[in-house]
C-alpha positions as CSV (number, residue, x, y, z in Angstrom):
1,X,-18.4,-7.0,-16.5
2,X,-15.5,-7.2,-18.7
3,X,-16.4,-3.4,-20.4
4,X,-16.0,-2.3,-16.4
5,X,-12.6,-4.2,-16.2
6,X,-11.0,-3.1,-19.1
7,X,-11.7,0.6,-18.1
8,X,-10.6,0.3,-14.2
9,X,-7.7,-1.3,-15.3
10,X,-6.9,1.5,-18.0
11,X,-7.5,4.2,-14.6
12,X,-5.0,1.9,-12.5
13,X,-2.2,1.8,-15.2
14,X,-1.4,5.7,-14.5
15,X,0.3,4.6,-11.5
16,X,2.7,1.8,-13.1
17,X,2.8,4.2,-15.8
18,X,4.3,6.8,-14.1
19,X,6.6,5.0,-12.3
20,X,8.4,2.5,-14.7
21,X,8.3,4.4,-18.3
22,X,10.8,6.9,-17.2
23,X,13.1,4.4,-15.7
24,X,15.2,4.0,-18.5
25,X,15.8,7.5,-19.1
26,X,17.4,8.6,-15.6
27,X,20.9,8.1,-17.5
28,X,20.1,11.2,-20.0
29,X,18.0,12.7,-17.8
30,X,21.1,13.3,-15.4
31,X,23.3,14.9,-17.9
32,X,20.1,17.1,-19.4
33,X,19.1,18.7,-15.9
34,X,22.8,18.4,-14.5
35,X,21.3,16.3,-11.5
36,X,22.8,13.0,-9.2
37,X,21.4,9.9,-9.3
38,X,20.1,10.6,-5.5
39,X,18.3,13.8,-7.3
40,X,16.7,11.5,-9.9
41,X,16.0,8.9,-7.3
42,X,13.7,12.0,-5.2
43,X,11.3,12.1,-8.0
44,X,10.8,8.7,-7.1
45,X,10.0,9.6,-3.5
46,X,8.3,12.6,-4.1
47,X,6.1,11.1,-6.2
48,X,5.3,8.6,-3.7
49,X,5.1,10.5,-0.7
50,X,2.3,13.0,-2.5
51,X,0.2,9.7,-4.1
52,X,-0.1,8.6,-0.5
53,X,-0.7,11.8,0.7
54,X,-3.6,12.3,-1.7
55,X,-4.8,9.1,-1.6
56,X,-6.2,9.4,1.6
57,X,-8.5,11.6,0.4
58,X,-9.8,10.7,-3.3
59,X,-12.0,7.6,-1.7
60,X,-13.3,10.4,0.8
61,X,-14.0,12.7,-1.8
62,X,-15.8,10.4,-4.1
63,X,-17.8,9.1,-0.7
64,X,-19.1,12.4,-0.8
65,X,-19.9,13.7,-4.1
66,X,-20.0,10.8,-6.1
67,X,-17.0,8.5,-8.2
68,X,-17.0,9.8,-11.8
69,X,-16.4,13.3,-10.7
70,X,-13.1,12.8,-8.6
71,X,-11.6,10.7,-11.4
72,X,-12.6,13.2,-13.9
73,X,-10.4,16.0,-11.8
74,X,-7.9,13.9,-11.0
75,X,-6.6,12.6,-14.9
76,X,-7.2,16.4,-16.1
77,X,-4.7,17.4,-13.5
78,X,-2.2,14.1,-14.1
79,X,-2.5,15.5,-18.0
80,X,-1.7,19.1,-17.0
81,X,1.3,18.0,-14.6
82,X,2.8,15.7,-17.4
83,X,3.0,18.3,-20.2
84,X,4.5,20.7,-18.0
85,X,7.2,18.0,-17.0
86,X,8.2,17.5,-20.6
87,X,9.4,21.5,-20.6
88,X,11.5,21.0,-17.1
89,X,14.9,22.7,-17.6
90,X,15.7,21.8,-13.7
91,X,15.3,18.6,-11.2
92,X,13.9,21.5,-8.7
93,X,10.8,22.1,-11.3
94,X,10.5,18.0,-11.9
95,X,10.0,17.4,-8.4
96,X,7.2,20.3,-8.3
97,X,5.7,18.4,-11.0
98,X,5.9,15.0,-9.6
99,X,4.2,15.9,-6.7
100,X,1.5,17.0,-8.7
101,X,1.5,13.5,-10.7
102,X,1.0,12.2,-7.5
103,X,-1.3,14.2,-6.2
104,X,-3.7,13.2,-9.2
105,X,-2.7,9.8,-10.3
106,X,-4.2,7.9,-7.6
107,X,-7.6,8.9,-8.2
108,X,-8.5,6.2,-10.7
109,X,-7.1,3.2,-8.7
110,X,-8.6,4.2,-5.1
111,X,-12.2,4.8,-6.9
112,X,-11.8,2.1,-9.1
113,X,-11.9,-0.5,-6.1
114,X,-14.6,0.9,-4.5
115,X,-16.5,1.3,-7.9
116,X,-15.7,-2.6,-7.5
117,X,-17.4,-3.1,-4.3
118,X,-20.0,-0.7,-5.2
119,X,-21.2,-3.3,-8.1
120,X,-20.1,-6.4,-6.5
121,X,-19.7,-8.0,-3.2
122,X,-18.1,-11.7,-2.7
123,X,-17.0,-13.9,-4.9
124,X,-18.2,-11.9,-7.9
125,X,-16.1,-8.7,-6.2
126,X,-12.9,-11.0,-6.0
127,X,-13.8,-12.1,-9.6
128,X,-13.9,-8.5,-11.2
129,X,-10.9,-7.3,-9.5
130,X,-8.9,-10.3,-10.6
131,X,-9.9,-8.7,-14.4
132,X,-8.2,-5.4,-12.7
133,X,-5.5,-7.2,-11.4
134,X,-4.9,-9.0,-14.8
135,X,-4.8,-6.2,-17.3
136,X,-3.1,-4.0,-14.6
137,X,-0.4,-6.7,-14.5
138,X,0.8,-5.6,-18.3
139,X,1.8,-2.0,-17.4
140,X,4.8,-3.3,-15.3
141,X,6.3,-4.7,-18.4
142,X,5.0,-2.6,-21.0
143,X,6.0,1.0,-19.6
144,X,9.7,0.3,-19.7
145,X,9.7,-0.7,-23.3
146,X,7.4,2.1,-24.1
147,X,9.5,4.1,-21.9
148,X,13.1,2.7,-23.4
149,X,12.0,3.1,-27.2
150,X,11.1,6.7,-26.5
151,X,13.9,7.4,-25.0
152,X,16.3,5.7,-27.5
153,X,13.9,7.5,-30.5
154,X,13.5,11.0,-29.0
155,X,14.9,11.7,-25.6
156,X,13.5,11.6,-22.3
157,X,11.3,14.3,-22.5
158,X,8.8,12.5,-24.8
159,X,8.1,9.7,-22.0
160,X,6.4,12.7,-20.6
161,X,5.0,14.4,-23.8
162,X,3.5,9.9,-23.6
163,X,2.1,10.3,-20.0
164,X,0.4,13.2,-21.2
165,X,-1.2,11.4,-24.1
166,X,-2.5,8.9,-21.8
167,X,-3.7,11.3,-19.3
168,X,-6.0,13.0,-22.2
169,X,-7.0,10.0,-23.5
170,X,-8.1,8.1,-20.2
171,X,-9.9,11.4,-19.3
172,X,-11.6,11.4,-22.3
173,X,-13.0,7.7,-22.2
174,X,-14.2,8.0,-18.6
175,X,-16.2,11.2,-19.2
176,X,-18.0,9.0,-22.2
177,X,-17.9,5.2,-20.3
178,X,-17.7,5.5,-16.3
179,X,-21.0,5.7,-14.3
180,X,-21.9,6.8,-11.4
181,X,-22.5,3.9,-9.2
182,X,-22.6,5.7,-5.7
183,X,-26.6,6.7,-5.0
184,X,-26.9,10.2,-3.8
185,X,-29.1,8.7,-1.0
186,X,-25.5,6.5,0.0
187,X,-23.4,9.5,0.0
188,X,-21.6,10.9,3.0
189,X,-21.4,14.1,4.3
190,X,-18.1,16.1,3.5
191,X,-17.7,18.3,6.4
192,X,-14.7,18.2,9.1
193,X,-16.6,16.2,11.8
194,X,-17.9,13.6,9.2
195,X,-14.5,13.1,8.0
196,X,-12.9,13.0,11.2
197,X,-15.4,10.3,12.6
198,X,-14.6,8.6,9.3
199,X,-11.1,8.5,9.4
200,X,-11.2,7.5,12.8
201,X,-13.5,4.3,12.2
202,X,-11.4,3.3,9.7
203,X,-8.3,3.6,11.2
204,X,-9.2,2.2,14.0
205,X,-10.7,-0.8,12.5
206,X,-7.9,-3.5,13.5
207,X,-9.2,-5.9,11.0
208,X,-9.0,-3.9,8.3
209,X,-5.7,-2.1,9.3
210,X,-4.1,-5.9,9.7
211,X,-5.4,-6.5,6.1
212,X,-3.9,-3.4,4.8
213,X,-0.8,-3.6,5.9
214,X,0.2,-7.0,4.8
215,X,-0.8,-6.3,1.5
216,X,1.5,-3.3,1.1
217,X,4.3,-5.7,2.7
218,X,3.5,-8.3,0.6
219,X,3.8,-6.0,-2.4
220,X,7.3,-4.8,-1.2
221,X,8.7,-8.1,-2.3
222,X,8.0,-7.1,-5.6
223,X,8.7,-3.5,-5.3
224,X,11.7,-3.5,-4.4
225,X,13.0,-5.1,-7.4
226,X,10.7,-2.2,-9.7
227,X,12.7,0.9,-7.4
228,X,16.4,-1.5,-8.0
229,X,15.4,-2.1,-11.8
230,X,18.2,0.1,-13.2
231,X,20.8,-0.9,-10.1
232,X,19.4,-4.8,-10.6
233,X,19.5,-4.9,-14.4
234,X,22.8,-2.4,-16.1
235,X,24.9,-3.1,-12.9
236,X,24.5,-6.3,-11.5
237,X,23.3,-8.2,-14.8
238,X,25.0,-6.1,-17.2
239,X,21.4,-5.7,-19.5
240,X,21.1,-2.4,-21.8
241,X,18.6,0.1,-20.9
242,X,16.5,-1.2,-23.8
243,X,16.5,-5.0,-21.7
244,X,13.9,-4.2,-18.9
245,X,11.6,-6.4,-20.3
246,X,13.8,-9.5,-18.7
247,X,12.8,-8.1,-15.7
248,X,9.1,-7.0,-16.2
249,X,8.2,-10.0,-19.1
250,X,8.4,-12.3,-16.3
251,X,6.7,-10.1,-13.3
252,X,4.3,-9.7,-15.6
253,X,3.3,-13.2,-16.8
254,X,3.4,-14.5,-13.2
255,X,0.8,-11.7,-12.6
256,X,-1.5,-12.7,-15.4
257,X,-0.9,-16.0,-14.7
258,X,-1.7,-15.3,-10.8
259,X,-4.6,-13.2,-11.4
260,X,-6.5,-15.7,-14.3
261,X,-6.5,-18.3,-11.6
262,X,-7.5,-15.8,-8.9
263,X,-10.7,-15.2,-11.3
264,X,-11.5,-18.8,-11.7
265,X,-11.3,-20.1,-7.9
266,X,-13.5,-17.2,-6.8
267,X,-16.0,-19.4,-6.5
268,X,-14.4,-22.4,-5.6
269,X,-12.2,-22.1,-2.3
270,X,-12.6,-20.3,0.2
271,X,-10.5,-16.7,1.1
272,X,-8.4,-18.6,3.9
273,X,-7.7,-21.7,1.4
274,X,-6.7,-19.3,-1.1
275,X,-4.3,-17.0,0.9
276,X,-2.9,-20.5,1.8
277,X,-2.2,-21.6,-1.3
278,X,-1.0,-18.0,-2.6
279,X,1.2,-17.2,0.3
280,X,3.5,-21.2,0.0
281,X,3.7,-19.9,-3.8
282,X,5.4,-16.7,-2.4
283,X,7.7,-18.5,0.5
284,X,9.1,-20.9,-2.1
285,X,9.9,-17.9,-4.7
286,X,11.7,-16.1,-1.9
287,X,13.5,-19.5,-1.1
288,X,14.8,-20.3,-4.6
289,X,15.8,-16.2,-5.0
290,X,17.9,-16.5,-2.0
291,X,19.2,-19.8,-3.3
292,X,20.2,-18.3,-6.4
293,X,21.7,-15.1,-5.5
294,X,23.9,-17.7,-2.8
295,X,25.0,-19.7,-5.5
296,X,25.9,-17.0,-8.0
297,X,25.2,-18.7,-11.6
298,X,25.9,-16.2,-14.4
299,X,22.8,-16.7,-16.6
300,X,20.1,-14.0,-16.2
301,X,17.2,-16.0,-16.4
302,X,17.9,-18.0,-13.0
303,X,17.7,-14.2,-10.8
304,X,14.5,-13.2,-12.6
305,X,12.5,-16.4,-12.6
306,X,11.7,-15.4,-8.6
307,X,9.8,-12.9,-10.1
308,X,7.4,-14.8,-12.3
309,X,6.8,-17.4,-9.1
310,X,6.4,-14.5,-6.7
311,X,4.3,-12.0,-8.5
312,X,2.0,-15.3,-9.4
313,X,1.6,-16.2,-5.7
314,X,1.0,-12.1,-5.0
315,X,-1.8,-12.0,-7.8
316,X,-3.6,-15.1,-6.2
317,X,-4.3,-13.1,-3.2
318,X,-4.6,-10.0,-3.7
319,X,-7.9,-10.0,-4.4
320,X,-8.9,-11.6,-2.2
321,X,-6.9,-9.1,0.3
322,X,-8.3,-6.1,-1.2
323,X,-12.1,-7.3,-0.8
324,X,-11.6,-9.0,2.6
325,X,-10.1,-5.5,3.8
326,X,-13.2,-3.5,2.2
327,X,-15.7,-5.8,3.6
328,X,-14.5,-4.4,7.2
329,X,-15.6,-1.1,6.0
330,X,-18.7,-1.5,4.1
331,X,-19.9,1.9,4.8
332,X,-16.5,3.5,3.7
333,X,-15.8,2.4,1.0
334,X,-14.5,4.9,-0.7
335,X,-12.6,6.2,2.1
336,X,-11.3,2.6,2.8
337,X,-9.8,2.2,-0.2
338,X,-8.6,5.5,0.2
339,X,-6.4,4.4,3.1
340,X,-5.7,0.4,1.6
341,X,-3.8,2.8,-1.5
342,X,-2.3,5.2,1.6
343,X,-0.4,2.2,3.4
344,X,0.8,0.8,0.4
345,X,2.1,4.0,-1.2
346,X,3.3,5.4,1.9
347,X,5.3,1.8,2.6
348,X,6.5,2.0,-1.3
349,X,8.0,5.5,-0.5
350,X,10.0,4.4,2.1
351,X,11.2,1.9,0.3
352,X,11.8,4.0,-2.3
353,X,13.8,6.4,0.2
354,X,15.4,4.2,2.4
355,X,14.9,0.2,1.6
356,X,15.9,0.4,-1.8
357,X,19.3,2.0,-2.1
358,X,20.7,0.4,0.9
359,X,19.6,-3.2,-0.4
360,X,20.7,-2.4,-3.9
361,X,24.1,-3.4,-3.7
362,X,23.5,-6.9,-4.4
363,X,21.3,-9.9,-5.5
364,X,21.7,-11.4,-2.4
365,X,20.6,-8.5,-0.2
366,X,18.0,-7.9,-2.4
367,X,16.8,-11.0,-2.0
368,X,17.1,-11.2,1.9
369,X,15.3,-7.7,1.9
370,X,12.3,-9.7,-0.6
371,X,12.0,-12.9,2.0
372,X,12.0,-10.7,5.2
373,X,8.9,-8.9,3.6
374,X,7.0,-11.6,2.2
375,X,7.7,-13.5,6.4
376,X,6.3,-10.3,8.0
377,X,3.1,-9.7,5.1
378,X,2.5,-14.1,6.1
379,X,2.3,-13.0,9.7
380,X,0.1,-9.9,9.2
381,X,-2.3,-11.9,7.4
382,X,-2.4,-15.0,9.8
383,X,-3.0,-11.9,12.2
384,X,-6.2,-10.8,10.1
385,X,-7.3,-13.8,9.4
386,X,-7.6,-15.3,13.3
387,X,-9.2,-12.1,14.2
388,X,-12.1,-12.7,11.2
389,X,-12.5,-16.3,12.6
390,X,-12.8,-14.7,16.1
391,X,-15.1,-12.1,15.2
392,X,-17.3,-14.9,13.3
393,X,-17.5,-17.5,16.1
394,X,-19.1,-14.8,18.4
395,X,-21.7,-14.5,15.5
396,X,-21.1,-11.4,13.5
397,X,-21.2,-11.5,10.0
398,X,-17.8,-12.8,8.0
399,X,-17.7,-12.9,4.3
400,X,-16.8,-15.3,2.3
C-alpha cells in the first residue's frame, strides 16, 4: 500500500508545485516581463480557471479508457508547457502557458483518488488517502524553498526549467509503476449521451454535491493564506522572500500531523465522530487567528500558529470527506472525482480573482475571511451528513 501512496502523492504534488514554487519570484518576474502585480496575479487565475476547467474531464476520461493512460498524457503535456514557460519573454505568452499547466496538471490528483477507491473502499480507502494526504502535505512547504533558492541562485526562469524536471520525471515513473486498476469490463462508454447522463447523475446527486462543496470551503481557510503568502509574509510581517517556510513549515506539520492521525482512527471512530472532532479543531484555529490579528502582538510566530491548528483539523477530515463524497457515486468514480477537484479549483480561482486581493490588506481581514469559510464548510457538512443519516434510516446502504 505504501508503494501506491508514495506515487499518488508524487502525481498530486504537480498542483502545489505549480502554485507555490514560483511565488517567490513574482518580484523579478515583474521587472523581467515588464508586468503589474495584477498581471502576475492572472497567472494565478488562469491557472486555476483551466485546472477546473479540465478537471471535469480527466475522471471522465479515465472512466472510459482506463487511468494509467490519461495520467500518462496529462504530465507529458504539464512537461511540455513548463519548458516553454521558462523561454517566456511576455506575461501574454505565460498566461498561454499556464493554461496549458492547468489544463494537464490535474490529471494525476483526480485519477489518483479514484485509483484510491478503485483498490479500496472504507476504512482502508480513508486509510490510503490519509498516506496521499500526508506526503502531499510537504509540497506546500517545500515548493517555496525550492522555489526561493532558485530564484536567489539563478532567476525565475529556472523554477520553470524545475517544474519541467518534475514533469519528466513523474512521467517517467508512472509509465514503469502505475497500473491499470479500472477492468475494461467496468469501463464506461465515452460518447456525448453517456457523458451527458453522467454528468447529470452526478451533478445532480445532492449528497455528493453537499460533500463537495464544503470541502472546497473548508480548504479556502487555508487557501487564502497560500494566494496572500507574498501580501501576508514581505508586507504585513516584514519576512524576506527566502522566509516562506514560516508560513508553510507550520501548514505543513499541522497537515502531517492531521493526516497521521486521520490514518490511524480509520478504523476506530466513525466518519461523523471524526468530522466532529476535526471540524472543533478548525473553529478554535479560526478563533485564536481572529484573536491574534485583534490583539496585534509583533512576534511572527503567534499569526502563523493558526495555520498548524487549522491545517491539522482540515487533514483529519478530509479523508474522510473525499471518500464519503465518492461513495455517493460508486459507479463514477472517475468522473466524481473529476467534479470533487472542479468545485474546489473553481472556488480556489475565485478566490484567487476576487477573495484574495480584497482580504489581503490585513491580518485581521484575513482572518475574518478564514472563520467565515471554515462556519459555512461546518454547515455544508452538517447538511451532508443529516441527509446520509436520512437516506440510511429509510434503509439504503450508508458507509462507514
Amino acid at each position: 500500500m505504501r508503494g501506491i501512496a508514495v506515487m499518488l502523492a508524487g502525481l498530486a504534488i504537480v498542483g502545489p508545485f505549480s502554485i507555490n514554487t514560483y511565488l517567490p519570484s513574482f518580484g523579478d518576474m515583474e521587472t523581467a516581463l515588464g508586468a503589474s502585480r495584477v498581471a502576475l496575479q492572472q497567472t494565478v487565475s488562469i491557472y486555476f480557471a483551466s485546472f477546473a476547467f479540465m478537471a471535469l474531464w480527466h475522471g471522465a476520461i479515465s472512466d472510459s479508457f482506463g487511468r494509467r493512460r490519461v495520467v500518462l498524457a496529462g504530465l507529458a503535456v504539464y512537461a511540455a508547457a513548463s519548458l516553454l514557460a521558462a523561454f517566456a519573454t511576455r506575461v501574454e505568452q505565460l498566461w498561454v502557458l499556464r493554461a496549458f499547466q492547468g489544463f494537464s496538471a490535474g490529471a494525476g490528483i483526480v485519477v489518483g483518488r479514484a485509483v484510491v477507491r478503485d483498490l479500496h473502499e472504507g476504512p482502508l480507502a480513508q486509510r490510503l488517502m490519509s498516506q496521499v494526504v500526508l506526503m502531499y502535505g510537504l509540497a506546500p512547504a517545500v515548493a517555496p524553498l525550492i522555489g526561493g533558492a532558485l530564484q536567489v541562485a539563478f532567476g525565475w526562469r529556472s523554477v520553470f526549467a524545475f517544474l519541467a524536471l518534475l514533469g519528466a520525471a513523474l512521467l517517467a515513473i508512472t509509465f514503469v509503476r502505475l497500473p491499470e486498476t479500472l477492468p475494461a469490463a467496468q469501463r464506461q462508454p465515452f460518447n456525448a449521451r453517456a457523458l451527458a447522463a453522467g454528468y447529470l447523475e452526478v451533478l445532480g446527486n445532492r449528497r455528493f454535491m453537499a460533500w463537495s462543496l464544503s470541502y472546497a470551503v473548508m480548504f479556502g481557510g487555508f487557501f487564502i493564506y497560500v494566494l496572500s503568502a507574498p501580501v501576508f509574509l514581505m508586507r504585513h510581517l516584514h519576512l524576506s522572500e527566502t522566509a516562506f517556510l514560516w508560513m508553510f513549515g507550520p501548514a505543513t506539520a499541522g497537515l502531517m500531523l492531521g493526516s497521521t492521525l486521520a490514518g490511524r482512527i480509520a478504523t476506530r471512530l466513525s466518519t461523523r465522530a471524526t468530522l466532529g472532532r476535526a471540524f472543533a479543531i478548525m473553529a478554535a484555529a479560526n478563533l485564536y487567528n481572529v484573536g491574534i490579528c485583534l490583539a496585534a502582538p509583533s512576534g511572527v510566530a503567534w499569526y502563523v500558529a493558526y495555520l498548524l491548528v487549522f491545517n491539522f483539523g482540515m487533514a483529519l477530515a478530509v479523508p474522510a470527506m473525499t471518500m464519503r463524497g465518492l461513495d455517493c457515486v460508486p459507479l463514477r468514480r472517475g468522473m466524481g472525482s473529476s467534479v470533487q477537484l472542479f468545485v474546489q479549483t473553481g472556488f480556489n480561482a475565485l478566490i484567487a480573482a476576487v477573495l484574495a486581493p480584497l482580504m489581503w490588506d490585513s491580518p485581521l481581514s484575513l482572518a475574518t475571511a478564514a472563520a467565515c469559510l471554515c462556519v459555512c464548510a461546518g454547515i455544508g457538512t452538517i447538511a451532508a451528513a443529516a441527509g446520509a443519516k436520512k437516506l440510511a434510516t429509510a434503509g439504503a446502504p450508508q458507509s462507514r
